[in-house]
N, C-alpha and C positions, 0 to 999 in steps of 0.2 A: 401811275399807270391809269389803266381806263376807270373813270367813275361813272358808276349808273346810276340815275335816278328812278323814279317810277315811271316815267315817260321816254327811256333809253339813256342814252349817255349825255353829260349835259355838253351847251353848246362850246363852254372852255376847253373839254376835252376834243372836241372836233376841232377846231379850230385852229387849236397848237398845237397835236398829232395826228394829224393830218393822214402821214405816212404810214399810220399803224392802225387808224381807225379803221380800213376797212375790213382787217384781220378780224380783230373788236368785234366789230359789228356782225360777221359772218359765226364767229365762233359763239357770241352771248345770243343770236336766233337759233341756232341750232344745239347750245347747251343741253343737258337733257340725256340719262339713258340710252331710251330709245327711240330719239327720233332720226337717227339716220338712219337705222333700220326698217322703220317706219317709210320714210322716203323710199328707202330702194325696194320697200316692197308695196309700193305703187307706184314707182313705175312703170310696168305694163299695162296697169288697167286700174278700175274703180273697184275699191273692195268694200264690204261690210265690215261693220266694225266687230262680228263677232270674227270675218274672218285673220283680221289682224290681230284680235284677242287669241284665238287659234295658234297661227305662227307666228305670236312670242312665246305663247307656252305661260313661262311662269311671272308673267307682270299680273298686277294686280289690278282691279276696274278703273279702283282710286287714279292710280300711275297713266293707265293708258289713256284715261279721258282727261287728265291733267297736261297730258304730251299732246293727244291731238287737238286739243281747244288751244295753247300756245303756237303750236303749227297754224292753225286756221288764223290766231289772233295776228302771227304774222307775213298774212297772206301767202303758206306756202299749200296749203292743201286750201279745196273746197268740202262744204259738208254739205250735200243733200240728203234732203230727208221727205219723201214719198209721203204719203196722205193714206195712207194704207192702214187696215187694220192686221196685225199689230204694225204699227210703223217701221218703215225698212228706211236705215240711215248707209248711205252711202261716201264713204270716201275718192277723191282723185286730188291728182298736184296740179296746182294754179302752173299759169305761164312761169311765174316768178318761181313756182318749186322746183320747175323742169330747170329754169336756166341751173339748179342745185347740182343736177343729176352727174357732169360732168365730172364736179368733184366726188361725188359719192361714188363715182365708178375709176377714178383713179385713188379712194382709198379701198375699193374692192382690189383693184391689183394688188398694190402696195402688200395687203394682209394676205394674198394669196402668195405671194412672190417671199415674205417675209415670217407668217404668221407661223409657220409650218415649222418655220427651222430653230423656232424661240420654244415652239409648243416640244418638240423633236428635241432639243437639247435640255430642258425642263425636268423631261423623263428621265434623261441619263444622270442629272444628277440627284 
């Protein structure tokens, strides 16, 4: 299957699974907790990072700036940061994060449509 190195998958592996790379490739950027969540909660707008720290609740500083420096490293969000004192960092998604969005709102459906009757059947037994 897919092998990674520290520079993503080597080029043997692209080159003879051609047909599966780009699953590969979509799933190993977006590995991680929580960065689809991350994603879908900016897409509407540009947040601070305390307010993402905010609605996750219980991730930890470690985790979150671990997720969003991998996001930024692969061009899906940008990080501005203001000259301000105390310095205001702002998050948004690059072009490349939005084209993400698509997916991350057909697994919004998916877990509304699904989520419910897994969590619902759970309780009963």
């Amino acid at each position: 299957m897919a092998r990674l190195c520290k520079d993503g998958f080597e080029r043997e592996f692209i080159e003879e699974q051609r047909e599966v790379y780009g699953i590969a490739y979509t799933q190993n950027i977006l590995s991680g907790r929580w960065k689809y969540i991350i994603l879908w909660f900016l897409k509407p707008s540009e947040r601070r990072y305390s307010e993402i720290k905010a609605f996750l609740g219980n991730i930890s500083q470690g985790s979150l700036t671990k997720q969003l420096r991998e996001l930024e490293a692969e061009g899906l969000i940008h990080r501005q940061v203001y000259p301000e004192v105390p310095p205001r960092v702002e998050y948004s998604l690059t072009s490349k994060g939005k084209e993400l969005l698509p997916i991350i709102d057909l697994m919004e459906e998916y877990g509304k449509k699904f989520g419910e009757q897994v969590e619902l059947s759970n309780e009963q037994a």
